[in-house]
Each structure stands twice: as structure tokens, then as C-alpha cells.
HTML snippet that shows the backbone in 3Dmol.js (N, CA, C, O; Angstrom):
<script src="https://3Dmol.org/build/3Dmol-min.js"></script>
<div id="view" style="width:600px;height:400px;position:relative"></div>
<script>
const pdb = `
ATOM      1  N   UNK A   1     -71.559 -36.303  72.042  1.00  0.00           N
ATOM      2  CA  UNK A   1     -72.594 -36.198  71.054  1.00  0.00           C
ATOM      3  C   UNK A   1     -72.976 -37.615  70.655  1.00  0.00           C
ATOM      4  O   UNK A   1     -72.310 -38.516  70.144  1.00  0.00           O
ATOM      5  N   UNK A   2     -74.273 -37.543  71.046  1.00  0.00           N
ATOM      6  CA  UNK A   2     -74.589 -39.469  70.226  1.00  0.00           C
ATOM      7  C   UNK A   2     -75.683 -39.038  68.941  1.00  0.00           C
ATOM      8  O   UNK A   2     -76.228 -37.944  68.801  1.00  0.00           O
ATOM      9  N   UNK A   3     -75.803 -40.100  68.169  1.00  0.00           N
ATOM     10  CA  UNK A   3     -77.316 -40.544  67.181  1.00  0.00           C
ATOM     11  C   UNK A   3     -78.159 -40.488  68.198  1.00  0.00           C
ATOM     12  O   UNK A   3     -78.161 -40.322  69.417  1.00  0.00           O
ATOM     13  N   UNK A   4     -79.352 -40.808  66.722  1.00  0.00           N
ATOM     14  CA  UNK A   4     -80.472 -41.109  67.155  1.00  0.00           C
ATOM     15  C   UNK A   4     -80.952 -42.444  68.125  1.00  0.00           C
ATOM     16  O   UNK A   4     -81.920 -42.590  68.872  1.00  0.00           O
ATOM     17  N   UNK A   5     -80.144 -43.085  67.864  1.00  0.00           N
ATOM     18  CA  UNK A   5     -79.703 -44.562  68.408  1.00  0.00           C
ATOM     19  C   UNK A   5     -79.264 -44.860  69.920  1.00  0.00           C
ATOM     20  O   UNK A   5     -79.569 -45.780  70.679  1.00  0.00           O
ATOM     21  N   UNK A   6     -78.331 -43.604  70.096  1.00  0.00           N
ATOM     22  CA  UNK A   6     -77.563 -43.168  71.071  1.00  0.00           C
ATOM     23  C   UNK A   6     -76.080 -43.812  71.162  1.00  0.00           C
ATOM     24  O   UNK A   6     -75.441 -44.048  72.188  1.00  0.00           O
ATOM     25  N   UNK A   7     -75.640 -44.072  69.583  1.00  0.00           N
ATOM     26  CA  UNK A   7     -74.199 -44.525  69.475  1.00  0.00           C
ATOM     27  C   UNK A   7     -73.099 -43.216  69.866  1.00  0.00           C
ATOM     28  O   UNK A   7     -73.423 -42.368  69.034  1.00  0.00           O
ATOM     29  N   UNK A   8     -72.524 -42.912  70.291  1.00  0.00           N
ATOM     30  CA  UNK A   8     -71.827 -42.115  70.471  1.00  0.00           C
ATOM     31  C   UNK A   8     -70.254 -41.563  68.915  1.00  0.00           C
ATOM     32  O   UNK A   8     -69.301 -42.213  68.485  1.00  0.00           O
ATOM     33  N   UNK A   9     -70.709 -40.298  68.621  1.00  0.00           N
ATOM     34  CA  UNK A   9     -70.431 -39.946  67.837  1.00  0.00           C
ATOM     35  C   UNK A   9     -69.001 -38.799  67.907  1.00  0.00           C
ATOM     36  O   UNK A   9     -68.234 -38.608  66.964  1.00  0.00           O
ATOM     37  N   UNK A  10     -68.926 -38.257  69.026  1.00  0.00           N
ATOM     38  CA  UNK A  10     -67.705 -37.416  69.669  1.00  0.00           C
ATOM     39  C   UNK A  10     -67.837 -37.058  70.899  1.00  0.00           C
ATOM     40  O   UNK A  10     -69.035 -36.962  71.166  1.00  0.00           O
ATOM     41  N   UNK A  11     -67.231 -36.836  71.698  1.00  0.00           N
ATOM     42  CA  UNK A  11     -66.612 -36.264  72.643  1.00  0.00           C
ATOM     43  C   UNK A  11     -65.553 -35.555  73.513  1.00  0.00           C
ATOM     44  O   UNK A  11     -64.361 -35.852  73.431  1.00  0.00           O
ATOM     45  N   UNK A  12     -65.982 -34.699  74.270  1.00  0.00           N
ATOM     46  CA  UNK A  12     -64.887 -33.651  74.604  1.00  0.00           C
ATOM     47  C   UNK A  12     -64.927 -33.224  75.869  1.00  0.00           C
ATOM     48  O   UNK A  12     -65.886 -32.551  76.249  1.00  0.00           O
ATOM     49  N   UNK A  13     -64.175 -33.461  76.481  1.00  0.00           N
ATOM     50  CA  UNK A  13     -63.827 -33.196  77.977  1.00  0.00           C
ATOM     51  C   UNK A  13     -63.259 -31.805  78.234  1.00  0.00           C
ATOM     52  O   UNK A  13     -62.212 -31.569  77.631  1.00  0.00           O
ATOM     53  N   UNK A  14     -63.848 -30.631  79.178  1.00  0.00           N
ATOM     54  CA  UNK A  14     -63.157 -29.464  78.967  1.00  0.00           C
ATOM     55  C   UNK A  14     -62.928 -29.155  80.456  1.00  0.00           C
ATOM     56  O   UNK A  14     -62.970 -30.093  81.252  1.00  0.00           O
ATOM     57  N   UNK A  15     -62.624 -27.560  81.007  1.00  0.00           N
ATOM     58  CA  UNK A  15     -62.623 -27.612  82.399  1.00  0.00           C
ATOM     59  C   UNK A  15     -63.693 -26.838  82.428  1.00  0.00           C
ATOM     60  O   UNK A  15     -64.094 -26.165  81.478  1.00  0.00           O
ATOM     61  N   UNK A  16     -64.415 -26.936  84.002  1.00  0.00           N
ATOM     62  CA  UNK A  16     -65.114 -27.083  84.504  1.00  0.00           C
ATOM     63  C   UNK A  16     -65.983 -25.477  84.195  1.00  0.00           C
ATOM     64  O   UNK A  16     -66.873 -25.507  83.345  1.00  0.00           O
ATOM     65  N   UNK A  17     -65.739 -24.382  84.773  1.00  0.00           N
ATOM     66  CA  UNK A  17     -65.412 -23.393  84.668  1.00  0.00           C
ATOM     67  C   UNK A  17     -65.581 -22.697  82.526  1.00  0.00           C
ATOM     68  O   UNK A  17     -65.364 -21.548  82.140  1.00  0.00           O
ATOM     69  N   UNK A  18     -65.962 -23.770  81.753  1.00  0.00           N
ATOM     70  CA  UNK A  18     -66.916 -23.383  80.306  1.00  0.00           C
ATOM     71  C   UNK A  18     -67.936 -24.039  80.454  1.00  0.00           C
ATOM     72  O   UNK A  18     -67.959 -25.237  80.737  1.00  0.00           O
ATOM     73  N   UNK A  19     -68.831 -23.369  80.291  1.00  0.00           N
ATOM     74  CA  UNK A  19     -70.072 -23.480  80.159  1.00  0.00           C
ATOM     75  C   UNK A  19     -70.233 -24.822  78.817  1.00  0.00           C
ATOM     76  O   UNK A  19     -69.462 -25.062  77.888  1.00  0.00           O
ATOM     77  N   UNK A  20     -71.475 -25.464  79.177  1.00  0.00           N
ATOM     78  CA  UNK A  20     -71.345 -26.347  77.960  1.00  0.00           C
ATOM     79  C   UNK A  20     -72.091 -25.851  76.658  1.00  0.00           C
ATOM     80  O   UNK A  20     -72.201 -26.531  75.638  1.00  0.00           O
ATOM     81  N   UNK A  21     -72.416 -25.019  76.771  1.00  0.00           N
ATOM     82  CA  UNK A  21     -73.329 -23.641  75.719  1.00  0.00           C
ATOM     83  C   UNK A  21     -72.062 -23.552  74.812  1.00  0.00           C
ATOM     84  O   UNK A  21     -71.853 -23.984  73.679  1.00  0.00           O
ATOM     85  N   UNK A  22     -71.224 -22.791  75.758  1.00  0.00           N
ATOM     86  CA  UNK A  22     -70.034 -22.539  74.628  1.00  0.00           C
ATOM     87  C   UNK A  22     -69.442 -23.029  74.207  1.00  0.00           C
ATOM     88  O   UNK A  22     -68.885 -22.512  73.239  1.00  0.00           O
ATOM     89  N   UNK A  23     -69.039 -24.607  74.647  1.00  0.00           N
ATOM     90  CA  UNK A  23     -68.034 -25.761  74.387  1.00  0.00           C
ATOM     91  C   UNK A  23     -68.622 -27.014  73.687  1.00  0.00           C
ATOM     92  O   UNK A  23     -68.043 -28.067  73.422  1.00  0.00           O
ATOM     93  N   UNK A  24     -70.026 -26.623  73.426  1.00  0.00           N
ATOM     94  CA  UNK A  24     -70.922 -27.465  72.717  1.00  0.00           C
ATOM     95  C   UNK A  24     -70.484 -27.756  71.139  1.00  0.00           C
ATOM     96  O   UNK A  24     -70.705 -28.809  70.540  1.00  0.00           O
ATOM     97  N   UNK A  25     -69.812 -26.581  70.604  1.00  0.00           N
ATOM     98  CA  UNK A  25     -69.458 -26.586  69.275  1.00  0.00           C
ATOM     99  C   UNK A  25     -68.263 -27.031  69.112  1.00  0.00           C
ATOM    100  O   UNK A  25     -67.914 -27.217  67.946  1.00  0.00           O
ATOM    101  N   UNK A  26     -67.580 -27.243  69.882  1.00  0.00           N
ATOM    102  CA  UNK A  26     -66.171 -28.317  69.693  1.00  0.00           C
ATOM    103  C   UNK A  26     -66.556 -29.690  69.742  1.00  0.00           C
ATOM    104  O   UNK A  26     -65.680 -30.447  69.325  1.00  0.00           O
ATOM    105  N   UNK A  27     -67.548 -30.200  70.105  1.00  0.00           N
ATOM    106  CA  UNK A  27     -67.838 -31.668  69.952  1.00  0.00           C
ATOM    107  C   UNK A  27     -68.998 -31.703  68.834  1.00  0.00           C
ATOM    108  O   UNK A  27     -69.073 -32.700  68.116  1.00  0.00           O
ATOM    109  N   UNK A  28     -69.910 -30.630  68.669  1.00  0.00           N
ATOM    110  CA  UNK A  28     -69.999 -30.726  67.302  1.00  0.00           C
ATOM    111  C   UNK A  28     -69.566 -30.971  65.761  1.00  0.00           C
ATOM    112  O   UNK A  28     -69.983 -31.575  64.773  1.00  0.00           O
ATOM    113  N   UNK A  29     -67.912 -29.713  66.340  1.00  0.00           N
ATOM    114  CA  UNK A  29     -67.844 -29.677  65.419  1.00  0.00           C
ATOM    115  C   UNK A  29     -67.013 -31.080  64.290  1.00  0.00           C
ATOM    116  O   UNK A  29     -66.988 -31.467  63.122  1.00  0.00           O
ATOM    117  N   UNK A  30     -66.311 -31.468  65.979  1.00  0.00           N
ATOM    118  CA  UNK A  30     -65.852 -33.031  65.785  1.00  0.00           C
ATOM    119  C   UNK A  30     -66.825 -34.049  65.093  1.00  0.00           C
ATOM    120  O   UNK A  30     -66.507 -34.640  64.061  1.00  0.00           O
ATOM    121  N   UNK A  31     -67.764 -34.180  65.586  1.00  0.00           N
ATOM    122  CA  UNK A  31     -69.233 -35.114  64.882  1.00  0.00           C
ATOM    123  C   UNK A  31     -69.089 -34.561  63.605  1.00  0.00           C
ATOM    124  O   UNK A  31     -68.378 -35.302  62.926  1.00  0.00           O
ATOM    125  N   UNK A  32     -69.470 -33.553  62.980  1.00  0.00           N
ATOM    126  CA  UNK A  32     -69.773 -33.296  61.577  1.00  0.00           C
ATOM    127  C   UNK A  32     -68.646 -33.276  60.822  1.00  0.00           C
ATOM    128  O   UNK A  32     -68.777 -33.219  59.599  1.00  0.00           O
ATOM    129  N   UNK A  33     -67.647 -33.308  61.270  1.00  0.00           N
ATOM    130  CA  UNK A  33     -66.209 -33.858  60.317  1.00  0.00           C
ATOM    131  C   UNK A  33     -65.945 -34.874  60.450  1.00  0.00           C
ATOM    132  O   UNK A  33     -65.298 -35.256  59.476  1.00  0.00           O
ATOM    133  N   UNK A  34     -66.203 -36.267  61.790  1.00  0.00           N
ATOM    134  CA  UNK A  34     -66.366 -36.995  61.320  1.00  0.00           C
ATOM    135  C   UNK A  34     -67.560 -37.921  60.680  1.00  0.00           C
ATOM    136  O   UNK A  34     -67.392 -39.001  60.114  1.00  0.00           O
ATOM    137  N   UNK A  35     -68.514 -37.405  60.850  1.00  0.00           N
ATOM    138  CA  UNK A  35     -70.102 -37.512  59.990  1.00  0.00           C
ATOM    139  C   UNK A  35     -70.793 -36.477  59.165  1.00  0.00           C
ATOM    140  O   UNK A  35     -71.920 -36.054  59.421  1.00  0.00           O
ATOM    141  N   UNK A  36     -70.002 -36.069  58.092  1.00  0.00           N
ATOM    142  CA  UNK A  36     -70.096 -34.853  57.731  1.00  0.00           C
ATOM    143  C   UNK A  36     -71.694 -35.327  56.851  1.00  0.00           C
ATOM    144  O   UNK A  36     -72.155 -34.446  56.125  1.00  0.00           O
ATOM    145  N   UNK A  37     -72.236 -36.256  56.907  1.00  0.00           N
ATOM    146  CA  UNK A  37     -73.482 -36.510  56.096  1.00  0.00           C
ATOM    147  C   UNK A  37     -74.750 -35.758  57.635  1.00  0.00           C
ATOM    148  O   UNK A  37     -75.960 -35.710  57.412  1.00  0.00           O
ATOM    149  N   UNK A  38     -74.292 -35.375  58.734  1.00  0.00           N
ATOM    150  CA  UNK A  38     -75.137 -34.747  59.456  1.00  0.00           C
ATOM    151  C   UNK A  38     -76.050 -33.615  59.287  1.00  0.00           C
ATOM    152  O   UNK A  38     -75.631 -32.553  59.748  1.00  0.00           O
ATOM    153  N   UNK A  39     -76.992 -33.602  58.832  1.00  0.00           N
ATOM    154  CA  UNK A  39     -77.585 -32.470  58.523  1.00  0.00           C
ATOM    155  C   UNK A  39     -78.133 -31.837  59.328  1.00  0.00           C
ATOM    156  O   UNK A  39     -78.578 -30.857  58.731  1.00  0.00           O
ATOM    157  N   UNK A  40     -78.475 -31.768  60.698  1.00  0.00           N
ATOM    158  CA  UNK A  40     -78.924 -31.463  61.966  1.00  0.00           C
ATOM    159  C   UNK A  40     -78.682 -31.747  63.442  1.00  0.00           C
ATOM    160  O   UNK A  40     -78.358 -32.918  63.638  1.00  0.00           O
ATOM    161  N   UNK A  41     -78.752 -30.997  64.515  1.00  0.00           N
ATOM    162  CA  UNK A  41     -78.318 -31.350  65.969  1.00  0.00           C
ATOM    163  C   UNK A  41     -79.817 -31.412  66.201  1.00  0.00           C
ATOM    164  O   UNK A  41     -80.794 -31.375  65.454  1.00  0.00           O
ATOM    165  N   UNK A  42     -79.638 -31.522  67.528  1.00  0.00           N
ATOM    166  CA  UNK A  42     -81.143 -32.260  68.202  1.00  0.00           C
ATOM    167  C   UNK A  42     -80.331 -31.658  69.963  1.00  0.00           C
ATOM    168  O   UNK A  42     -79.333 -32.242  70.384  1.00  0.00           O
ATOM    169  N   UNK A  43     -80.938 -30.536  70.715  1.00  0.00           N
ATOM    170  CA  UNK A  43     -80.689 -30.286  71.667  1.00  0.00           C
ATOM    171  C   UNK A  43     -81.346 -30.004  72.653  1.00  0.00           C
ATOM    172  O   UNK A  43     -82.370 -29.483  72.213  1.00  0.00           O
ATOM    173  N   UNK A  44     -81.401 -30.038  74.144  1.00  0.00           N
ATOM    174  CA  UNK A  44     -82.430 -29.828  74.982  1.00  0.00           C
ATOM    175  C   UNK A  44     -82.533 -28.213  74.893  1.00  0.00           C
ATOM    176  O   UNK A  44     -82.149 -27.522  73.950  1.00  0.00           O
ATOM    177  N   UNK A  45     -82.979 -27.890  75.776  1.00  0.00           N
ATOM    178  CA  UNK A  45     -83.689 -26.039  76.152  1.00  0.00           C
ATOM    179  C   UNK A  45     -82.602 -25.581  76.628  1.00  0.00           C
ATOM    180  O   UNK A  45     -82.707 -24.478  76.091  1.00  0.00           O
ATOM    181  N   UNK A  46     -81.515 -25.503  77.264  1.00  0.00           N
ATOM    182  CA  UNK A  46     -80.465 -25.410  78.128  1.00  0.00           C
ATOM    183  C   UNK A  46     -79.086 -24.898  77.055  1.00  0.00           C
ATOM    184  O   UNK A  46     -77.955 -24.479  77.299  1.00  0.00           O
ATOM    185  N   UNK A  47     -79.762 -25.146  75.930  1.00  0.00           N
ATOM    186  CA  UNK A  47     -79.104 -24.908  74.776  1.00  0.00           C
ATOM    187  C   UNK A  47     -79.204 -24.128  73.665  1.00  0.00           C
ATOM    188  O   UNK A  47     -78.423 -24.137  72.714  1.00  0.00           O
ATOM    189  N   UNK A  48     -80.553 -23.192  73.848  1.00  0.00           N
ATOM    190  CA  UNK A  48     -80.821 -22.203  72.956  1.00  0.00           C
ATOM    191  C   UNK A  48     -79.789 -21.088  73.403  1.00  0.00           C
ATOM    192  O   UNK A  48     -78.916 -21.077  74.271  1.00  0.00           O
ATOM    193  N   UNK A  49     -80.084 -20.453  72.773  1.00  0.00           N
ATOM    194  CA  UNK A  49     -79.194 -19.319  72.270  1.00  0.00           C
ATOM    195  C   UNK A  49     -77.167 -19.647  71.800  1.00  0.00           C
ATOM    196  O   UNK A  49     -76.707 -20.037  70.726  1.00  0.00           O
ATOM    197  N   UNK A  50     -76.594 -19.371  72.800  1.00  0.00           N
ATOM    198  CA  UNK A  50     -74.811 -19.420  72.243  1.00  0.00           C
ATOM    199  C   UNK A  50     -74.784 -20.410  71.424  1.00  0.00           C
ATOM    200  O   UNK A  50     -74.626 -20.146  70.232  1.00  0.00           O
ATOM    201  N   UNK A  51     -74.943 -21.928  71.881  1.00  0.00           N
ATOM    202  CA  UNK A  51     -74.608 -23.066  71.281  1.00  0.00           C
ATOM    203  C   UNK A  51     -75.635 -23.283  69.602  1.00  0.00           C
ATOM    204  O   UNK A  51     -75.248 -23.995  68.675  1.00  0.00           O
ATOM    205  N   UNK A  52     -76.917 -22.489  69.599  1.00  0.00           N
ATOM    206  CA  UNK A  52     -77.492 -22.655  68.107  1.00  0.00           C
ATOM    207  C   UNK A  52     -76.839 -21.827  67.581  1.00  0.00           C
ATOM    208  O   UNK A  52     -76.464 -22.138  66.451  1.00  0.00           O
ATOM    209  N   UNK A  53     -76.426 -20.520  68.072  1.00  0.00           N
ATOM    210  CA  UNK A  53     -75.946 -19.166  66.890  1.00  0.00           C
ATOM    211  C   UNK A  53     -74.160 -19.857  66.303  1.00  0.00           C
ATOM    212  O   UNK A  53     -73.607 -19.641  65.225  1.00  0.00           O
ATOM    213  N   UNK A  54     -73.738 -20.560  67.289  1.00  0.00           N
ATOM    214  CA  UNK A  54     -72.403 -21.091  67.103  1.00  0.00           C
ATOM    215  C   UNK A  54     -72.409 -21.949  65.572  1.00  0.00           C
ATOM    216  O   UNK A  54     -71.822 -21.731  64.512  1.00  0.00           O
ATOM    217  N   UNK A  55     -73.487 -23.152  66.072  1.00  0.00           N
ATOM    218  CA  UNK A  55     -73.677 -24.073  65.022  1.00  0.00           C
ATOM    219  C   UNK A  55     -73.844 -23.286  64.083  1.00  0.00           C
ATOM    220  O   UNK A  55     -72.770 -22.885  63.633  1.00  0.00           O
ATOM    221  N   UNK A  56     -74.896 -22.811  63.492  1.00  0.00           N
ATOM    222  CA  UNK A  56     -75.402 -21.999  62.673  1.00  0.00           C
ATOM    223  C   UNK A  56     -74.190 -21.255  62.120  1.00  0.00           C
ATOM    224  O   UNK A  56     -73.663 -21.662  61.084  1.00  0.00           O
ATOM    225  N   UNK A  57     -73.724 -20.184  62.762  1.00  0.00           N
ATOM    226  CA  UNK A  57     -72.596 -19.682  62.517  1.00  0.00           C
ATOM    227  C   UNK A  57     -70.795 -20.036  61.617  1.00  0.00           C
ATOM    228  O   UNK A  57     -70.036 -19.482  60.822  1.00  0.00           O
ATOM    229  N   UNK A  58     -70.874 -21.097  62.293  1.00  0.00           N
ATOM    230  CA  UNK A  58     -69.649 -22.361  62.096  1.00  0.00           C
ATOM    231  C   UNK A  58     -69.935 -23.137  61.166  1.00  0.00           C
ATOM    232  O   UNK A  58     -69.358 -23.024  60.085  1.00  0.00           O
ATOM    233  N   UNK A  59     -70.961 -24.166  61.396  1.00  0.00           N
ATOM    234  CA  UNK A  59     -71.014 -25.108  60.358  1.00  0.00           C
ATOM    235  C   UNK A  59     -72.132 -24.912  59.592  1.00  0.00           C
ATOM    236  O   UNK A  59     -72.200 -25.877  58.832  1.00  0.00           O
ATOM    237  N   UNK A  60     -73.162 -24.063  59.375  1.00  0.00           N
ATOM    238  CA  UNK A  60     -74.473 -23.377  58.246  1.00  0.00           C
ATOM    239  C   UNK A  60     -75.397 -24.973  58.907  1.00  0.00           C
ATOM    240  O   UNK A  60     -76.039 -25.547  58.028  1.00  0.00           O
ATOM    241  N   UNK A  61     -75.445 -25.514  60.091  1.00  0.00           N
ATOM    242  CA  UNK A  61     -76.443 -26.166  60.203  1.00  0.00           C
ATOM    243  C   UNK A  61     -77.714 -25.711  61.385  1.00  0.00           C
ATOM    244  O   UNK A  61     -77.543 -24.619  61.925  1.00  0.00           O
ATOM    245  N   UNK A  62     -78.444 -26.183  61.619  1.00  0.00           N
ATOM    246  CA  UNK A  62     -79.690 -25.737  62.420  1.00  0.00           C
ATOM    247  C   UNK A  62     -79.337 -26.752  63.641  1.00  0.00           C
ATOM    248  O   UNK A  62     -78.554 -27.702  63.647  1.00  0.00           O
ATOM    249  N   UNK A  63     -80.093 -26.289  64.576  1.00  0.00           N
ATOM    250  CA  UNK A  63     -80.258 -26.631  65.547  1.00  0.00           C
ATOM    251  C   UNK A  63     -81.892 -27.023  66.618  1.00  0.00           C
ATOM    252  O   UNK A  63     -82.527 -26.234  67.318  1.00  0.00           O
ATOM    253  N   UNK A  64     -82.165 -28.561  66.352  1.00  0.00           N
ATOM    254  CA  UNK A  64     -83.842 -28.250  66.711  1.00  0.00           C
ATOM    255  C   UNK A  64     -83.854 -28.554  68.336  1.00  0.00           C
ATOM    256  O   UNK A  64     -83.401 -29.618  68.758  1.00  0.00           O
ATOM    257  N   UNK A  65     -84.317 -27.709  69.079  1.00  0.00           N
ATOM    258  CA  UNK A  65     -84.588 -27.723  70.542  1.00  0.00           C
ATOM    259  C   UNK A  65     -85.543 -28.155  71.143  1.00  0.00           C
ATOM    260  O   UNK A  65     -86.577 -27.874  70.535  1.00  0.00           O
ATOM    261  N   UNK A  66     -85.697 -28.640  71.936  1.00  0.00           N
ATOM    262  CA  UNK A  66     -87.116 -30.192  72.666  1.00  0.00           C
ATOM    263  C   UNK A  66     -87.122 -29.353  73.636  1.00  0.00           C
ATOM    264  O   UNK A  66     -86.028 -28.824  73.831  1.00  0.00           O
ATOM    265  N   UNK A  67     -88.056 -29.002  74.397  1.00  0.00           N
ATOM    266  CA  UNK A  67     -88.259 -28.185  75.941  1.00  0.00           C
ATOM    267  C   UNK A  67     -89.337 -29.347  76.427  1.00  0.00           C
ATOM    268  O   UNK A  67     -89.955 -29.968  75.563  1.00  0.00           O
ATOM    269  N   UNK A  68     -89.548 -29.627  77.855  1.00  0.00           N
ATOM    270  CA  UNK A  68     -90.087 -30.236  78.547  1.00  0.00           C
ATOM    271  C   UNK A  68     -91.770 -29.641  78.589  1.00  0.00           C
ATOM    272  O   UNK A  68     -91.942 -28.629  79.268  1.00  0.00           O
ATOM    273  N   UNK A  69     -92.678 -30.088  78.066  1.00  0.00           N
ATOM    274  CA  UNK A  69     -93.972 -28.918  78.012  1.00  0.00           C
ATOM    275  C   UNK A  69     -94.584 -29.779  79.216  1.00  0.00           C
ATOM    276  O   UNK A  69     -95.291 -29.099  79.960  1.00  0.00           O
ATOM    277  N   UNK A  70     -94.488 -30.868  79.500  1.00  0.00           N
ATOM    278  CA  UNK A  70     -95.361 -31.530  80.704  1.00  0.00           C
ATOM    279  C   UNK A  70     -94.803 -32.727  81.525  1.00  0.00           C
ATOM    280  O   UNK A  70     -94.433 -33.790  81.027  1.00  0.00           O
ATOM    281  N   UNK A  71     -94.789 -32.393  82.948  1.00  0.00           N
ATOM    282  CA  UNK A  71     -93.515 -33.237  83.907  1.00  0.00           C
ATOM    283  C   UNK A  71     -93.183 -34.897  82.939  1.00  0.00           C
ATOM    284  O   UNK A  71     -93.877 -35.914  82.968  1.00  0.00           O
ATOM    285  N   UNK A  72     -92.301 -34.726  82.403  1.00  0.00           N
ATOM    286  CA  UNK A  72     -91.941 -36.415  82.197  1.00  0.00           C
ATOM    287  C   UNK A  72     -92.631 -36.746  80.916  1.00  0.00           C
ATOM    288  O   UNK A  72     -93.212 -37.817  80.738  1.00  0.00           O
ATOM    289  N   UNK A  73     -92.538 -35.659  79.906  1.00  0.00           N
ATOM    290  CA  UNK A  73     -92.538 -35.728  78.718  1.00  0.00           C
ATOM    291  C   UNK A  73     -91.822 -34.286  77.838  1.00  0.00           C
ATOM    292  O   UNK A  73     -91.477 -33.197  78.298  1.00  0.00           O
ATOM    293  N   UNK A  74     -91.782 -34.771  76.534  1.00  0.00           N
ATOM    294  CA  UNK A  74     -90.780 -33.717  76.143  1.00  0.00           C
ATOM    295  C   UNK A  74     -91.558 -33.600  74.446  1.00  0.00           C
ATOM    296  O   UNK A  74     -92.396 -34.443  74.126  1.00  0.00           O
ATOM    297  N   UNK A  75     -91.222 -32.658  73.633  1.00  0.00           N
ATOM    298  CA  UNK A  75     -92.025 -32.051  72.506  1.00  0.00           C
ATOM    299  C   UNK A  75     -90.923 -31.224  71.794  1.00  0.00           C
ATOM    300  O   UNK A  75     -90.428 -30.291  72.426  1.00  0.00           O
ATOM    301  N   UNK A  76     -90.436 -31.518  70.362  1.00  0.00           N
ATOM    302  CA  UNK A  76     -89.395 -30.904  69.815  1.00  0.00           C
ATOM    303  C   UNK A  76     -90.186 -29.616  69.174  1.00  0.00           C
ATOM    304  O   UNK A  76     -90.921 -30.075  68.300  1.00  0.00           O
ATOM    305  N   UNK A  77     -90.318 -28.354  69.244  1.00  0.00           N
ATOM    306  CA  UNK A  77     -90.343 -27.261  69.247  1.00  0.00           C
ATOM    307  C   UNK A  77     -90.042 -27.223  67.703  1.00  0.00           C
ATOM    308  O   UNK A  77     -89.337 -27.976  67.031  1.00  0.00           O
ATOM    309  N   UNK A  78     -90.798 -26.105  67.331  1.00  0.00           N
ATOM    310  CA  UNK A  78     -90.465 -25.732  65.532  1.00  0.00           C
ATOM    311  C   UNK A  78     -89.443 -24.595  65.682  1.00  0.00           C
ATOM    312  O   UNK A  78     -88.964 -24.060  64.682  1.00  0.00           O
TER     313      UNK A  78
END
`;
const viewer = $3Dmol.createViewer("view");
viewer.addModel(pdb, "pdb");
viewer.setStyle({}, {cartoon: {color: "spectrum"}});
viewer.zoomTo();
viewer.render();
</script>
């Protein structure tokens, strides 16, 4: 998980064989305990559904998703 910056904020190495949908919220959840001033994730398309209902679920935060709308540009989605 990095900032906006792209400092790196947690990480988590799992096996191969979990999906990163589902294993997304263990390095979340690492980031927001240790940056508990986080008020939001920032995730590609590849990541809607398990990994927002998790967040949401777990830590009461949102999750905003960017999908690719035109080759080699990207648009964060409401």
C-alpha cells in the first residue's frame, strides 16, 4: 500500500493461490493502524467488489475506484 506520493505505507506478502481481492484488507488493514489519520483507499477496477465490501465492512472506510475509460488514461469514478 503506498500514498499519494507513492511512499510506501504497508505490505504483505501472501501465497500465491489468494487472490489479492481478498488479501487486500490485511495490508490495509496494517496502513490504517499504522496511519490511522487515513480516511480513504484509492484502488484500480480489479478491486471492486470483495476488497471494497471488506474495507467498508472492517474498518467503516470507503473505497474510491479509477477504471481505465480511454487506452493510457485513467478517471476516478464516483
Amino acid at each position: 500500500m503506498v500514498d499519494v506520493l507513492g511512499c510506501m505505507l504497508s505490505v504483505d506478502v501472501h501465497a500465491a493461490n489468494i487472490h489479492d481481492t481478498k488479501s487486500g484488507i490485511f495490508t490495509a488493514k496494517e496502513a490504517y493502524t499504522s496511519y490511522p489519520s487515513i480516511q480513504k483507499f484509492c484502488a484500480d477496477a480489479g478491486y471492486r467488489g470483495t476488497f471494497v465490501s471488506n474495507v467498508n465492512e472492517k474498518l467503516g472506510l470507503g473505497v474510491d475506484i479509477s477504471e481505465k475509460i480511454k487506452p493510457h488514461q485513467w478517471e476516478k469514478l464516483p
